[in-house]
C-alpha positions in Angstrom: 6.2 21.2 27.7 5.7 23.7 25.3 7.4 23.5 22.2 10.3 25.8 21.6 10.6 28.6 18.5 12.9 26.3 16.4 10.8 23.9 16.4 8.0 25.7 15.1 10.4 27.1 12.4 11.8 22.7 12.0 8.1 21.8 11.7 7.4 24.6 8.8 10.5 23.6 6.6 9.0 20.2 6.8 5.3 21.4 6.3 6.5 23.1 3.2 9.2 20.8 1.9 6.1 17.8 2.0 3.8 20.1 0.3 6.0 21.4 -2.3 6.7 17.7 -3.5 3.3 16.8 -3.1 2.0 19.4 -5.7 5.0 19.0 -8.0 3.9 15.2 -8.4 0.4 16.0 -8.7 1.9 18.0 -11.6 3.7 15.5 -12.7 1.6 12.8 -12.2 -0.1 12.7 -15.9 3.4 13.2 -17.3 4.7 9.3 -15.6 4.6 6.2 -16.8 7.0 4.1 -14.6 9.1 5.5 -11.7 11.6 3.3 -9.5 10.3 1.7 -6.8 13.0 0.6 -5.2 16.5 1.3 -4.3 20.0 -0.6 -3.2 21.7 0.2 -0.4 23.9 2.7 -3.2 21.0 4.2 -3.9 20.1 2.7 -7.2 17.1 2.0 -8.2 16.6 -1.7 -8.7 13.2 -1.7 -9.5 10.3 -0.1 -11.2 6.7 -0.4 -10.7 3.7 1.9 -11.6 3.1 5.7 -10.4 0.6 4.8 -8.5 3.0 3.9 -5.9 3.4 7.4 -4.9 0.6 8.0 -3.9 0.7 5.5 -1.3 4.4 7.1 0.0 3.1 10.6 -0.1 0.4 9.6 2.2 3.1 7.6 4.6 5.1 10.9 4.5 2.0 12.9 5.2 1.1 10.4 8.0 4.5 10.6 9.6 4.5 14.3 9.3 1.4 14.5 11.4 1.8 11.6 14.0 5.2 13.4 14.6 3.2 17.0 14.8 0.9 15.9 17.4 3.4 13.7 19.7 4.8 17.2 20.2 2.1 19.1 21.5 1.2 15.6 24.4 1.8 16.4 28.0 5.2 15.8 29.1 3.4 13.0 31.1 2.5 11.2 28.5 6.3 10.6 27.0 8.4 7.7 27.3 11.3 9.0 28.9 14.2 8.0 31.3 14.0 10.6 33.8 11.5 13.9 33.7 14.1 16.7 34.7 13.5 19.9 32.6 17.0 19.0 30.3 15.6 15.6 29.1 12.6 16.7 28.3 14.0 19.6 26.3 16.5 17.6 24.4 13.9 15.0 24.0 11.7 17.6 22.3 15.1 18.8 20.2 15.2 14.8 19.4 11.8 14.5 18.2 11.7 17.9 16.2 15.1 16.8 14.0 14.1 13.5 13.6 10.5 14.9 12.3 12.5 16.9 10.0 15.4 14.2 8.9 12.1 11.7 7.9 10.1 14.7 6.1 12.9 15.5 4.2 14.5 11.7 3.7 10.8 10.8 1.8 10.6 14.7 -0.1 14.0 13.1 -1.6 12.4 9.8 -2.5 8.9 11.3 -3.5 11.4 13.7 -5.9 13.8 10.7 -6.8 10.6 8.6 -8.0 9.2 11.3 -10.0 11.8 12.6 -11.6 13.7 8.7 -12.3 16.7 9.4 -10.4 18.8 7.4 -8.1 18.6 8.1 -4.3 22.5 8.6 -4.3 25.4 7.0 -2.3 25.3 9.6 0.3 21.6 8.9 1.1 21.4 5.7 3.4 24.6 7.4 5.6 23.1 11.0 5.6 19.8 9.2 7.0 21.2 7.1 9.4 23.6 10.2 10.8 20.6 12.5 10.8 18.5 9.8 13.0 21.0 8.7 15.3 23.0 12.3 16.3 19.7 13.3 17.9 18.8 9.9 19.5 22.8 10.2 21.0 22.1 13.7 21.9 19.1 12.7 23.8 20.8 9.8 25.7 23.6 12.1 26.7 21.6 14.8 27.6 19.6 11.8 30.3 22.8 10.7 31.7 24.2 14.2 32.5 23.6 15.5 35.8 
């Protein structure tokens, strides 16, 4: 299955979101000393650790970013899917593209968060859980309708 326009245009706002945070901490990098490390369920950082922790969650990001990418463009064939009619695999393709973009953008916050010593925020664990679930629903509906 061939993947649709918007999810060429999902897959650049990620592309670029990951890239700009990844030069802004190379920027940055010389500049930090400590960044938090960790964060509480409220999105308060709990504990600190040093920079060179970001360089291991820039290359997780990067990672997902591409494993994501590339389970796109597999044969319909290969997916794990309940039923192959044309509408799951198109909402299973919507599914994978938004959640591609919810992860991207979910570590460009942290990435940014790290660097710049702020906390996550209370609205980030429920904004992250919304943004993967709503397509995961979407996608089970979508299976179950005839």
């Amino acid at each position: 299955m061939r993947p649709r326009l918007w999810h060429h245009i999902l897959t650049g706002i990620s592309g670029l979101s990951l890239l700009g945070v990844t030069v802004y901490t190379v920027i940055r990098y010389g500049s930090l000393d400590r960044i938090p490390t960790h964060f509480d369920g409220a999105g308060v950082a709990d504990a600190y650790g040093h920079k060179s922790s970001l360089v291991m969650l820039i290359f997780l990001a990067w990672m997902l970013f591409g494993v994501l990418s590339a389970v796109a463009f597999l044969p319909p064939d290969a997916w794990s899917v309940p039923n192959r009619n044309p509408r799951t695999l198109a909402a299973a393709a919507d599914m994978l593209a938004v959640m591609k973009l919810v992860t991207v953008l979910m570590f460009c916050w942290m990435i940014l968060c790290s660097v710049q010593g702020w906390n996550l925020g209370r609205w980030f664990l429920p904004a992250t859980m919304v943004g993967m679930f709503a397509p995961l629903v979407h996608l089970i509906i979508a299976s179950v309708r005839k």
